[in-house]
gemmi code that builds the backbone of each chain (N, CA, C; Angstrom):
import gemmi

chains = {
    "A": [
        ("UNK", (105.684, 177.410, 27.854), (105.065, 176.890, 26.641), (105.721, 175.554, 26.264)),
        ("UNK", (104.851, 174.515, 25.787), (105.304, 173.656, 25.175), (105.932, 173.549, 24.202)),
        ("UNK", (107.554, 172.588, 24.016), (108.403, 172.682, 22.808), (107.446, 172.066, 21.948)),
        ("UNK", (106.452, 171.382, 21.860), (105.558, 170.912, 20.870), (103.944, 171.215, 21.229)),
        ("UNK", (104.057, 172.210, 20.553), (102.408, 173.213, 20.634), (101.255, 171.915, 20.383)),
        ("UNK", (102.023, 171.123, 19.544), (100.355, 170.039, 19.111), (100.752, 169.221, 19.906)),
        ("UNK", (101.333, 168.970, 21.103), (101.246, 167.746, 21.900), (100.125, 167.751, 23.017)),
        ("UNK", (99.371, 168.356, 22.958), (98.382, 168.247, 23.942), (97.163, 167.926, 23.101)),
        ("UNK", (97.126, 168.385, 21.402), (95.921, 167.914, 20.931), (96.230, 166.498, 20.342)),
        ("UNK", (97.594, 165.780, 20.355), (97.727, 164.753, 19.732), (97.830, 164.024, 21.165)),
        ("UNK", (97.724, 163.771, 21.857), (97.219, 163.311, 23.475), (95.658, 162.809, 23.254)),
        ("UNK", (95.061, 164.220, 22.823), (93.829, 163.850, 22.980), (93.099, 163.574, 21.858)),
        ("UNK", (93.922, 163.485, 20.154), (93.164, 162.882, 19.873), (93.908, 161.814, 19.680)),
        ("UNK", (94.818, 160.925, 20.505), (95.094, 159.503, 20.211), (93.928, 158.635, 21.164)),
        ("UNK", (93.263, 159.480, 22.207), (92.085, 159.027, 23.025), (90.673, 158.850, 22.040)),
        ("UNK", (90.797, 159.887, 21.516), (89.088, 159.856, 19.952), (89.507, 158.332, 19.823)),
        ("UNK", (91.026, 158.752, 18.974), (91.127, 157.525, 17.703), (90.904, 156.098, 18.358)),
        ("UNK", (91.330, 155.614, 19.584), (91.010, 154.631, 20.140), (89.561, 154.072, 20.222)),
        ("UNK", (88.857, 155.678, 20.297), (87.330, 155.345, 20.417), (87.053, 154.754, 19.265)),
        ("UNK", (87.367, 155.617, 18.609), (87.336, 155.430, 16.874), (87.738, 153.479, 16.619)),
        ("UNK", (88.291, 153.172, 16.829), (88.783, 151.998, 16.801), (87.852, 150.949, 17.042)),
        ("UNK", (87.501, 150.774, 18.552), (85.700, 150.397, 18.614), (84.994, 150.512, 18.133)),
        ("UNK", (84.911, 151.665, 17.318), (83.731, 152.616, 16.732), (83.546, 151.434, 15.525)),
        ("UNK", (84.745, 151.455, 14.803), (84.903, 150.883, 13.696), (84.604, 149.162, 13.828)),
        ("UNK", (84.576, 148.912, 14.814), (84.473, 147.171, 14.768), (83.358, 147.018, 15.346)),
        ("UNK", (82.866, 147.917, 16.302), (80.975, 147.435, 16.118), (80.627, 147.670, 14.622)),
        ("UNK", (81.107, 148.579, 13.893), (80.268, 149.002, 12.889), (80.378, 147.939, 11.843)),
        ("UNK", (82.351, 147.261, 12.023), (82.117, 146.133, 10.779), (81.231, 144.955, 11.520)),
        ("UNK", (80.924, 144.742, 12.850), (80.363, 143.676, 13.032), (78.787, 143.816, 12.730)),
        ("UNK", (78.116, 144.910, 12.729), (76.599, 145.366, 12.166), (76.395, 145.345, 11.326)),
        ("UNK", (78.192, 145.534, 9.952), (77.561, 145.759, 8.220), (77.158, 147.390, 8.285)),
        ("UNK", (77.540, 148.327, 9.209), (77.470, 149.914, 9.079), (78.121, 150.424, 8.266)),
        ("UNK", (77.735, 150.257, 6.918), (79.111, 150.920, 5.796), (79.082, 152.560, 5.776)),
        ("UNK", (77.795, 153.516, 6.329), (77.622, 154.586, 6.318), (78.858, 154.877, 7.444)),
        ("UNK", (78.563, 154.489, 8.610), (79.057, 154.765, 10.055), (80.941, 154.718, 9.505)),
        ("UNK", (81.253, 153.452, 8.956), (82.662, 152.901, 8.677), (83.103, 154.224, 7.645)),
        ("UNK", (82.532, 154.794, 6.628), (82.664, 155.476, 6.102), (83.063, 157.245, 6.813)),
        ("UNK", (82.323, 157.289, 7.461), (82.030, 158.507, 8.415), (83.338, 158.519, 9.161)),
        ("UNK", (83.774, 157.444, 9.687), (85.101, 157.142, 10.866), (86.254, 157.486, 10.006)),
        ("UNK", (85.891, 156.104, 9.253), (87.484, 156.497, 7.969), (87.629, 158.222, 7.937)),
        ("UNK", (86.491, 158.887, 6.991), (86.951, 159.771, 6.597), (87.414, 160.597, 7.329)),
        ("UNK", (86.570, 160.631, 8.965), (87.226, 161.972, 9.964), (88.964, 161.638, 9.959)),
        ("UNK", (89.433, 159.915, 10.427), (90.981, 159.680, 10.649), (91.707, 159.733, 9.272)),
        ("UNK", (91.069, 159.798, 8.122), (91.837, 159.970, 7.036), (92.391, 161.647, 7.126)),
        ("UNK", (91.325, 162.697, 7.550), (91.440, 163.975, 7.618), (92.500, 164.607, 8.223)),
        ("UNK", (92.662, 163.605, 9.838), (93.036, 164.365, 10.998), (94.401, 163.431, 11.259)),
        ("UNK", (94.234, 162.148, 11.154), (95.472, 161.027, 11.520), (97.024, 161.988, 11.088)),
        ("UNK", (96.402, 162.148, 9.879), (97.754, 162.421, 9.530), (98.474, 164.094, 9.804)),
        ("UNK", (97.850, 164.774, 10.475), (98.302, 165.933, 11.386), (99.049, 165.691, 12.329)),
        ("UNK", (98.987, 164.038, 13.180), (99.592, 164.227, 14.547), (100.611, 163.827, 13.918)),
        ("UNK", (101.074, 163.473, 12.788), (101.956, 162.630, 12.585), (101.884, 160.644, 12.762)),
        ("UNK", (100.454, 160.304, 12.967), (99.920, 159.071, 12.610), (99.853, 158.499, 10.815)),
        ("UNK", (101.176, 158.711, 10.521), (100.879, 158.647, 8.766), (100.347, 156.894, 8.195)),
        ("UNK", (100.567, 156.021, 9.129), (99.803, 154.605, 8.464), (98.699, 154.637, 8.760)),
        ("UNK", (98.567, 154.886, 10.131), (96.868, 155.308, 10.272), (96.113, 155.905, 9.127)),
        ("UNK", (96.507, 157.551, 9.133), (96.287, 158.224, 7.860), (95.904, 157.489, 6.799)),
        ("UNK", (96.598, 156.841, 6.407), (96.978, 156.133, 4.930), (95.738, 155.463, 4.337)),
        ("UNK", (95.974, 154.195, 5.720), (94.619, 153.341, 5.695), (93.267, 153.791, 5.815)),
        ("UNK", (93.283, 154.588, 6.748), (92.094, 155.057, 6.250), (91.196, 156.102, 4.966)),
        ("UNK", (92.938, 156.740, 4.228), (92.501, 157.536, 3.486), (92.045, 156.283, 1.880)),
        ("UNK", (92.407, 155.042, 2.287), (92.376, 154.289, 1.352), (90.962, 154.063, 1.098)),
        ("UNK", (90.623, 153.720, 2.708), (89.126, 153.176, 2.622), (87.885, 154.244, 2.284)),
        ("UNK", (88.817, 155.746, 2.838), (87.585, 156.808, 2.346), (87.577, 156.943, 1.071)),
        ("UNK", (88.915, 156.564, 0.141), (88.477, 156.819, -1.627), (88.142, 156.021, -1.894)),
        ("UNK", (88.159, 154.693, -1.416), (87.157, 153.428, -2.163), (85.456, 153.703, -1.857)),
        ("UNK", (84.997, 154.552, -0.569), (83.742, 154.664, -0.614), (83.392, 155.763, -1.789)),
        ("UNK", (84.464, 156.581, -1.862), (84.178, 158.078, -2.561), (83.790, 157.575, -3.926)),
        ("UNK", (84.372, 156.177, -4.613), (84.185, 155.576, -5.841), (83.392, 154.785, -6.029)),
        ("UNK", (82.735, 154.867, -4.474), (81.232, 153.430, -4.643), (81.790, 152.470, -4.624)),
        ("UNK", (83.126, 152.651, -4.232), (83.009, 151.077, -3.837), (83.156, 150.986, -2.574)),
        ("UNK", (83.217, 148.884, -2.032), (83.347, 149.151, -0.690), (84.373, 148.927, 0.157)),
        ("UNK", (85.292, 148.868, 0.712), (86.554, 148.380, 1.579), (86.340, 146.824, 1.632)),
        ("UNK", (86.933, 146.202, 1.960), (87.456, 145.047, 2.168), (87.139, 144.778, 3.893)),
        ("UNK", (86.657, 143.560, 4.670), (86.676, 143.526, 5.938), (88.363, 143.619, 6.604)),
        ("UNK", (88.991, 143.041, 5.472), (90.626, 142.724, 5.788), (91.279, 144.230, 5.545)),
        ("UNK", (90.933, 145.716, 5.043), (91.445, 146.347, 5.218), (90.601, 147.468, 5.998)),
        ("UNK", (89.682, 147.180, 6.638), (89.024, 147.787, 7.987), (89.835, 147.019, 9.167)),
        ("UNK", (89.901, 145.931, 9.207), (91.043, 145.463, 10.189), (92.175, 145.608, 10.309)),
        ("UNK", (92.337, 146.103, 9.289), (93.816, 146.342, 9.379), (93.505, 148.018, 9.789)),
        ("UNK", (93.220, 148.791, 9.552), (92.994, 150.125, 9.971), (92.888, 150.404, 11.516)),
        ("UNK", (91.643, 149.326, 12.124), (91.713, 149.171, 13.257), (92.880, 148.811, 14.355)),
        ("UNK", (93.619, 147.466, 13.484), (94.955, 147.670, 14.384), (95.754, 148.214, 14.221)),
        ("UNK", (95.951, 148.864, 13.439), (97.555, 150.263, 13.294), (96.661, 151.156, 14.246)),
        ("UNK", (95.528, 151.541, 14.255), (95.017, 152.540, 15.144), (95.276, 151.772, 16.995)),
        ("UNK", (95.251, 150.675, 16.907), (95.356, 150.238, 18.260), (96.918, 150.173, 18.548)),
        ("UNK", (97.737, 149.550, 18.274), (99.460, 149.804, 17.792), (99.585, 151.210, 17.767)),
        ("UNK", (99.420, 151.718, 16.943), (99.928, 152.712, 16.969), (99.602, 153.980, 18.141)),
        ("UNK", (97.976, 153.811, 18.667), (97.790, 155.103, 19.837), (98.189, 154.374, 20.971)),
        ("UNK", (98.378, 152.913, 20.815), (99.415, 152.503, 22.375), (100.520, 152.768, 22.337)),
        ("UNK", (101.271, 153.185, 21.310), (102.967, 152.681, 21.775), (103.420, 154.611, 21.250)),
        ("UNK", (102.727, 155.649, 20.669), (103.209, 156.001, 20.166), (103.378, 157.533, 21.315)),
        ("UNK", (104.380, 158.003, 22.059), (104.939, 159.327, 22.524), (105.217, 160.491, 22.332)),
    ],
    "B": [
        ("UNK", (97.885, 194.066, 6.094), (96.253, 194.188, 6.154), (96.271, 192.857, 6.861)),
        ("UNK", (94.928, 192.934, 7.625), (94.519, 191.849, 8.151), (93.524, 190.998, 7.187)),
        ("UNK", (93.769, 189.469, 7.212), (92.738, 188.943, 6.437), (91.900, 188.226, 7.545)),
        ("UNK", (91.016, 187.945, 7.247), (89.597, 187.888, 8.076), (89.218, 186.500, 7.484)),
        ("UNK", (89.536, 185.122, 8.332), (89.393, 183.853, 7.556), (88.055, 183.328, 8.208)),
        ("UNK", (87.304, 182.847, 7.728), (86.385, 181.894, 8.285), (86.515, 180.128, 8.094)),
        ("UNK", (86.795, 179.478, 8.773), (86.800, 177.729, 8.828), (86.118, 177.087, 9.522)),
        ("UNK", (85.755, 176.436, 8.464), (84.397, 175.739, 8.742), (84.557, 174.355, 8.875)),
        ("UNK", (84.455, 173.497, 9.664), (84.951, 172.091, 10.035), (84.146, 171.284, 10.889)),
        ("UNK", (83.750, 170.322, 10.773), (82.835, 169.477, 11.882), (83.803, 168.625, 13.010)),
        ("UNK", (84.925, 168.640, 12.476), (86.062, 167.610, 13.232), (86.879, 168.373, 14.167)),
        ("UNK", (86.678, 168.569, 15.551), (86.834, 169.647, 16.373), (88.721, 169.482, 16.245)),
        ("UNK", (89.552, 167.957, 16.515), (90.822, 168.089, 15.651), (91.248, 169.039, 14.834)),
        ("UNK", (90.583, 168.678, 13.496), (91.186, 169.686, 12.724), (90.908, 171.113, 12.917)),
        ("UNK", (89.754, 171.736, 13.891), (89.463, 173.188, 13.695), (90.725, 173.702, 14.760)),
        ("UNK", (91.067, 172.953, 15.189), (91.792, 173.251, 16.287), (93.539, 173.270, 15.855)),
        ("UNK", (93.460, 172.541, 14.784), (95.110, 172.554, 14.174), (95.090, 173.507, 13.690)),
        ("UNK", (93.894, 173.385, 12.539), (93.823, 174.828, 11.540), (94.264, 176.114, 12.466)),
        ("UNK", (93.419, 176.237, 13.402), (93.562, 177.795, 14.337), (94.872, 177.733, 14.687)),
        ("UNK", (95.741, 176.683, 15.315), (97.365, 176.865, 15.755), (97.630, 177.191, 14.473)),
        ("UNK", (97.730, 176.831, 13.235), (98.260, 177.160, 11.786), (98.364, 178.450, 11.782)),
        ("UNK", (96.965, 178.651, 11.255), (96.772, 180.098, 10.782), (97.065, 180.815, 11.526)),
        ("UNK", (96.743, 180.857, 13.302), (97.184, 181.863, 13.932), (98.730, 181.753, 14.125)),
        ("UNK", (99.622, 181.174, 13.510), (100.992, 181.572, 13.299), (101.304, 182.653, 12.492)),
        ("UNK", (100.554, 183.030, 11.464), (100.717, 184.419, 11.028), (99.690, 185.765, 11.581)),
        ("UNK", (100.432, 186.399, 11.990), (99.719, 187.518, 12.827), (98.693, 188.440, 12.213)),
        ("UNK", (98.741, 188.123, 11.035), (97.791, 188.741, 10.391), (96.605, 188.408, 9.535)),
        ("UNK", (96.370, 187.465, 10.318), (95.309, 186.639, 10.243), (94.492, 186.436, 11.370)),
        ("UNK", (92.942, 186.625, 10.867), (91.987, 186.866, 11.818), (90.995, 185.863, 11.330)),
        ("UNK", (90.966, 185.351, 13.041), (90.485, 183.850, 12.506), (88.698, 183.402, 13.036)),
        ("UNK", (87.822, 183.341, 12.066), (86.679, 182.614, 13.022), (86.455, 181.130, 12.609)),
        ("UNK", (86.095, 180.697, 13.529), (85.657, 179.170, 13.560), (84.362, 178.596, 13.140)),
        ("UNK", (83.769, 177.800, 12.635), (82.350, 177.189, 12.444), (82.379, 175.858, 12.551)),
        ("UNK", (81.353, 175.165, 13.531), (81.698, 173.344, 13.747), (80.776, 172.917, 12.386)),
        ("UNK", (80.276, 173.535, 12.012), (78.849, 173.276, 10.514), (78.210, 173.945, 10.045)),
        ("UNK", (77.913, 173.230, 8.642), (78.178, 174.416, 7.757), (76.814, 175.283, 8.422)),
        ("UNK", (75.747, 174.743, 8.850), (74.850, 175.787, 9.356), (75.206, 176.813, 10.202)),
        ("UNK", (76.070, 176.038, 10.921), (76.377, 177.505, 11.778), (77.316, 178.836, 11.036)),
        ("UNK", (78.200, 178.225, 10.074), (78.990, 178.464, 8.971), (77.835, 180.275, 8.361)),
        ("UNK", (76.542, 179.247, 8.065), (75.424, 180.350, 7.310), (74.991, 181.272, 8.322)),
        ("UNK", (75.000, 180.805, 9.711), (74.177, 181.754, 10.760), (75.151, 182.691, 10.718)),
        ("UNK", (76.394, 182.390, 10.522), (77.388, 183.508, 10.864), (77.439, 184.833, 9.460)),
        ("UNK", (77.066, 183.842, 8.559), (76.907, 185.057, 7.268), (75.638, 185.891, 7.223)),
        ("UNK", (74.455, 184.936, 7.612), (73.218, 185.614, 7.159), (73.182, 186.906, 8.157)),
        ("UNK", (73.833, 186.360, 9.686), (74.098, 187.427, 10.003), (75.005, 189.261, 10.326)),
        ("UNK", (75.531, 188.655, 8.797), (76.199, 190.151, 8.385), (77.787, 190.047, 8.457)),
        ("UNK", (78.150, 188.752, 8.903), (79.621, 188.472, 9.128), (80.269, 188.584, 7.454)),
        ("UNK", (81.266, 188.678, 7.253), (81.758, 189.043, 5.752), (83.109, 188.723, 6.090)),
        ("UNK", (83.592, 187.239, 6.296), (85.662, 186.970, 5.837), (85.966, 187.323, 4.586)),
        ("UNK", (87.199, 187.495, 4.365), (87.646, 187.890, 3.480), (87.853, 186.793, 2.215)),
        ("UNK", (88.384, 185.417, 3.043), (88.135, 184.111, 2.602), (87.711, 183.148, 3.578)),
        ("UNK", (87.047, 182.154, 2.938), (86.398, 180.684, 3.610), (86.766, 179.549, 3.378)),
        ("UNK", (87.343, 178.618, 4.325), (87.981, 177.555, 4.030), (87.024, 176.307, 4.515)),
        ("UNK", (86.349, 175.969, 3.599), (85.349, 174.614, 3.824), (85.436, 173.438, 3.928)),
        ("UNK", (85.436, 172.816, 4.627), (85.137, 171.563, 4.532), (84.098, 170.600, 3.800)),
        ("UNK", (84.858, 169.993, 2.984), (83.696, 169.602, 1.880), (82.508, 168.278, 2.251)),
        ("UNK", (83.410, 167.326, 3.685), (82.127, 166.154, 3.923), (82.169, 166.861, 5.155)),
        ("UNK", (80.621, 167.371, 5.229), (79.757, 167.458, 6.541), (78.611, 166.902, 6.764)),
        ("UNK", (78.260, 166.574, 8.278), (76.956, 166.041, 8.405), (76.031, 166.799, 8.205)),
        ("UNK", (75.126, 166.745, 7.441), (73.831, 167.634, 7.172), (73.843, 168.234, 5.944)),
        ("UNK", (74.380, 169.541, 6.161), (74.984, 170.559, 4.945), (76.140, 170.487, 5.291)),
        ("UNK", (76.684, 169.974, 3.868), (78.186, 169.536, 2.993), (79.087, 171.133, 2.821)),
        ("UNK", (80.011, 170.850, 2.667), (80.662, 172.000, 2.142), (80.293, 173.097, 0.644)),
        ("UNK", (80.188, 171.567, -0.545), (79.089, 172.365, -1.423), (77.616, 172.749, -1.173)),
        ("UNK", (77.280, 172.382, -0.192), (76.063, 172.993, -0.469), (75.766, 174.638, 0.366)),
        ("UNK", (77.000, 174.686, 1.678), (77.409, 175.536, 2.123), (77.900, 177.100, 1.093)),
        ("UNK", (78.344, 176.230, 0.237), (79.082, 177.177, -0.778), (77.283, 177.912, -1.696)),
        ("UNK", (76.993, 176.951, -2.093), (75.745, 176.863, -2.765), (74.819, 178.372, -2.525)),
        ("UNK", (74.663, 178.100, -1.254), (73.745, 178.902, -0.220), (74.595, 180.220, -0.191)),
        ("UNK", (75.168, 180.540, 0.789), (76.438, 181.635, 0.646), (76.613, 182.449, -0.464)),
        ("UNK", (76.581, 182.278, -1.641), (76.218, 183.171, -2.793), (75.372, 183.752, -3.232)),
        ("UNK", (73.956, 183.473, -2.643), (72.880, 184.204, -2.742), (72.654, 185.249, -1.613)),
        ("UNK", (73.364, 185.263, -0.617), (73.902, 186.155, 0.138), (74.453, 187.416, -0.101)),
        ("UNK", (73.442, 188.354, 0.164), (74.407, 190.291, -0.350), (76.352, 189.873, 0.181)),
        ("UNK", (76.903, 190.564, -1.024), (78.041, 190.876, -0.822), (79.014, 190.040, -0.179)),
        ("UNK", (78.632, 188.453, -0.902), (79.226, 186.996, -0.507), (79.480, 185.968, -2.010)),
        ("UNK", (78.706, 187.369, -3.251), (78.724, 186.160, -4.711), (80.080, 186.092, -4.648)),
        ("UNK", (81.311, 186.352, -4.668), (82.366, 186.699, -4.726), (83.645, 186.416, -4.206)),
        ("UNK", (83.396, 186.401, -2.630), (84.340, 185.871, -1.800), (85.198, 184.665, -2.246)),
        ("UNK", (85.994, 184.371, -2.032), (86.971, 183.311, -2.215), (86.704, 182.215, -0.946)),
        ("UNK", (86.553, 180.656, -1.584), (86.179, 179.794, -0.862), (87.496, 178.753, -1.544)),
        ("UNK", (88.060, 178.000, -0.230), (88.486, 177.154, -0.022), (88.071, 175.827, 0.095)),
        ("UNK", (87.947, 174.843, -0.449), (87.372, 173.545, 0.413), (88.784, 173.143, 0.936)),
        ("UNK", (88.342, 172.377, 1.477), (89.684, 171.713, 2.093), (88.887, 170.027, 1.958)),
        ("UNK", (89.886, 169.015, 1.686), (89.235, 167.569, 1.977), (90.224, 166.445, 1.678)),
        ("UNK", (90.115, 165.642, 2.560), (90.495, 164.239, 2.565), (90.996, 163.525, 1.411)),
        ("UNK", (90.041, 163.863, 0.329), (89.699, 162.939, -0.778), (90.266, 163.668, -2.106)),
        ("UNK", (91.167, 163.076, -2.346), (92.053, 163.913, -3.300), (92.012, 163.167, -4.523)),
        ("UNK", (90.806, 162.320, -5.259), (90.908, 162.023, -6.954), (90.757, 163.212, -7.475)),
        ("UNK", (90.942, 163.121, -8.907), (91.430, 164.457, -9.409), (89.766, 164.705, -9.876)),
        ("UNK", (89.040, 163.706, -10.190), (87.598, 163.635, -10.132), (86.632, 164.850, -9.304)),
        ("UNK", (86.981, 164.566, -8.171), (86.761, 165.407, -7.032), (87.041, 166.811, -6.546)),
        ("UNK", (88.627, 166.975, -7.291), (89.107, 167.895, -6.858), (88.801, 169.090, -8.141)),
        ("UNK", (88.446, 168.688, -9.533), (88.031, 168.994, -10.842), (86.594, 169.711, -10.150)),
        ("UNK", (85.715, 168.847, -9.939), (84.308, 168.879, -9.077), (84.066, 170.413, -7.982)),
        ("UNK", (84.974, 170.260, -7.594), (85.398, 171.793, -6.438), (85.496, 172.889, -7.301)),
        ("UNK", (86.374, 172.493, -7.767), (87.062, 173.837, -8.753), (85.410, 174.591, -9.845)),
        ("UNK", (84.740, 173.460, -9.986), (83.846, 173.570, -10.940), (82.783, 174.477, -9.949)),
        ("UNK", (82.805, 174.130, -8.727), (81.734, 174.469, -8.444), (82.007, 176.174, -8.217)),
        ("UNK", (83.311, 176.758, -8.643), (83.708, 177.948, -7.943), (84.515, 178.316, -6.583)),
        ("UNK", (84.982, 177.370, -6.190), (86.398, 177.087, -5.473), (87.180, 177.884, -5.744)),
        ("UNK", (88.418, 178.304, -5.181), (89.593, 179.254, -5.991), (90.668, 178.203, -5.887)),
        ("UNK", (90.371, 176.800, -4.556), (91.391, 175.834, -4.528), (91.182, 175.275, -3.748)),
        ("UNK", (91.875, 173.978, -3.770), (91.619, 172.522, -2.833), (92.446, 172.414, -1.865)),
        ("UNK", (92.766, 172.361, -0.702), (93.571, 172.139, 0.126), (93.479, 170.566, 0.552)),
        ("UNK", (94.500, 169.549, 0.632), (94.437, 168.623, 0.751), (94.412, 168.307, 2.312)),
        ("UNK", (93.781, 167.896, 3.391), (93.857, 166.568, 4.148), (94.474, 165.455, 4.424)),
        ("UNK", (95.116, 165.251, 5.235), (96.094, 166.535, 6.280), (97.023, 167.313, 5.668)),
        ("UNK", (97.146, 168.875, 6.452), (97.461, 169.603, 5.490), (98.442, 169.798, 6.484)),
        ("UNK", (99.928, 170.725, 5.869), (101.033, 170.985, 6.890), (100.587, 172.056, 7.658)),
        ("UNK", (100.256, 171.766, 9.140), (100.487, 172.876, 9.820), (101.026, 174.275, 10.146)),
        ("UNK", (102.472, 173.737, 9.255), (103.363, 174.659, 9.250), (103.515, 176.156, 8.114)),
        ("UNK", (102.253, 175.424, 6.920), (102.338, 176.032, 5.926), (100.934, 176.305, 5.328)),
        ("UNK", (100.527, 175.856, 6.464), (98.711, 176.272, 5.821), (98.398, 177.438, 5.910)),
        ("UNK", (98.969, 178.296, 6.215), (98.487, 179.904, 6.248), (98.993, 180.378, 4.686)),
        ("UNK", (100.583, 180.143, 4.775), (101.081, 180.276, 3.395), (100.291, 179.822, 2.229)),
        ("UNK", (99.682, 178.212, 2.464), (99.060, 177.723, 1.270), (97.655, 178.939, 1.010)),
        ("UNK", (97.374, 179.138, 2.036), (95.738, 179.761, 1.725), (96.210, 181.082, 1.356)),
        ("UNK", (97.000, 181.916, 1.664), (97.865, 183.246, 0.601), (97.945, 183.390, -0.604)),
        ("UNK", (99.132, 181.953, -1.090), (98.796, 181.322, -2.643), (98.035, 181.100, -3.130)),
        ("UNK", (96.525, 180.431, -2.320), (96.057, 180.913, -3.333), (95.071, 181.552, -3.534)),
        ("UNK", (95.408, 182.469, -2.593), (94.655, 184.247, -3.000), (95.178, 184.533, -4.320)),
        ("UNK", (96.669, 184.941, -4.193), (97.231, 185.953, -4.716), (97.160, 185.104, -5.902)),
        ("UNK", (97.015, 184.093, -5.875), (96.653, 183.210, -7.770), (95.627, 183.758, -7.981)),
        ("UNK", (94.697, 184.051, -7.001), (93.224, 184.613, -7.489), (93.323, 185.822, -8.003)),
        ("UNK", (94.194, 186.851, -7.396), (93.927, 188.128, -7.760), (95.010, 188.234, -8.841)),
        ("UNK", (96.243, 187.317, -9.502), (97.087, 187.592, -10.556), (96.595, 187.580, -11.761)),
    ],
}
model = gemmi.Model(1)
for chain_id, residues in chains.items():
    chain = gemmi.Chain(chain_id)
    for i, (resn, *xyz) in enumerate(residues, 1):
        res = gemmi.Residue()
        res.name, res.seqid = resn, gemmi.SeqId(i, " ")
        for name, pos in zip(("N", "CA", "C"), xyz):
            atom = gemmi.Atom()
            atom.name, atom.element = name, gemmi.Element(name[0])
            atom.pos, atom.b_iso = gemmi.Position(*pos), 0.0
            res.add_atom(atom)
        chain.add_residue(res)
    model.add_chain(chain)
structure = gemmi.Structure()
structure.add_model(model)
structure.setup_entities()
């Protein structure tokens, strides 16, 4: 057995979140605020289980600004995107 | 006694943490649902947990509306429902409670203690 039971699901979902990452920059390049919304909220949910807590963060930021009608910022969807890229490259 | 949980989640991640969680206490019996429809197929067809831990943003049918439905269900007005969610204004979390919630579990939740949390708050329910 593995000394870390969640290291095989935080493997695979640092592979999602990457998707996720793309996901998120076609969507700011279309103006998809539904789609951007949808992304945030799954990595706001789950980021912060593997122990991805800036990931987490940022995106839990951008899911309560939709939750309030309002809308994120392009500068803090980018920034979400690269802690998600930083962070599922470098992190063991 | 065994408790008999049902979790309901669209984010195959989290259904999958939740189950390492909960199945850390042995006395917990666990079923899974990816939405909330399937969530209802599992009740309408006679399934009965003891408690339900929902997920409140789903695609299609939401967690409230999951909840919604589920009570008009024989021998389900009653059950104890959990949401669980992301989105923690107190707005929101007021909103749950209102709708007949017994409690909010926040997003991301400790692995280590999510069985414990969902105990607490049974036993708040039944004190």
């Amino acid at each position: 057995m593995s000394a870390d039971p969640l290291a095989e699901l935080r493997i695979r979902f640092r592979e999602r979140a990457r998707g996720d990452a793309d996901a998120l920059e076609t969507a700011l390049s279309d103006g998809d605020h539904d789609r951007i919304e949808e992304l945030a909220h799954g990595l706001a949910g789950a980021a912060g289980l593997f122990g991805f807590t800036e990931v987490g963060g940022l995106a839990k930021v951008i899911d309560g600004q939709f939750a309030e009608g309002q809308r994120p910022s392009t500068a803090e969807i980018e920034a979400l995107i690269s802690a998600i890229r930083r962070d599922m490259a470098t992190y063991s | 006694m065994t408790l008999s949980v049902l979790h309901v989640d669209d984010e195959p991640d989290i259904r999958e943490v939740a189950a390492f969680s909960l199945e850390l206490d042995s006395d917990i019996a666990l079923t899974t649902a990816e939405s909330g429809e399937a969530a209802l197929t599992l009740l309408e067809g006679g399934f009965r947990p003891d408690v339900i831990l929902l997920d409140v943003m789903m695609p299609r049918l939401d967690g409230p509306g999951v909840l919604a439905r589920l009570r008009s269900l024989p021998g389900l007005a009653d059950t104890p429902v959990i949401f669980m969610t992301a989105r923690v204004q107190a707005s929101e979390r007021d909103r749950y409670l209102d709708l007949g919630a017994i409690g909010v579990i926040t997003k991301p939740f400790d692995p280590m203690t999510l069985a414990s949390q969902v105990r607490d708050l049974l036993a708040g329910r039944a004190a």
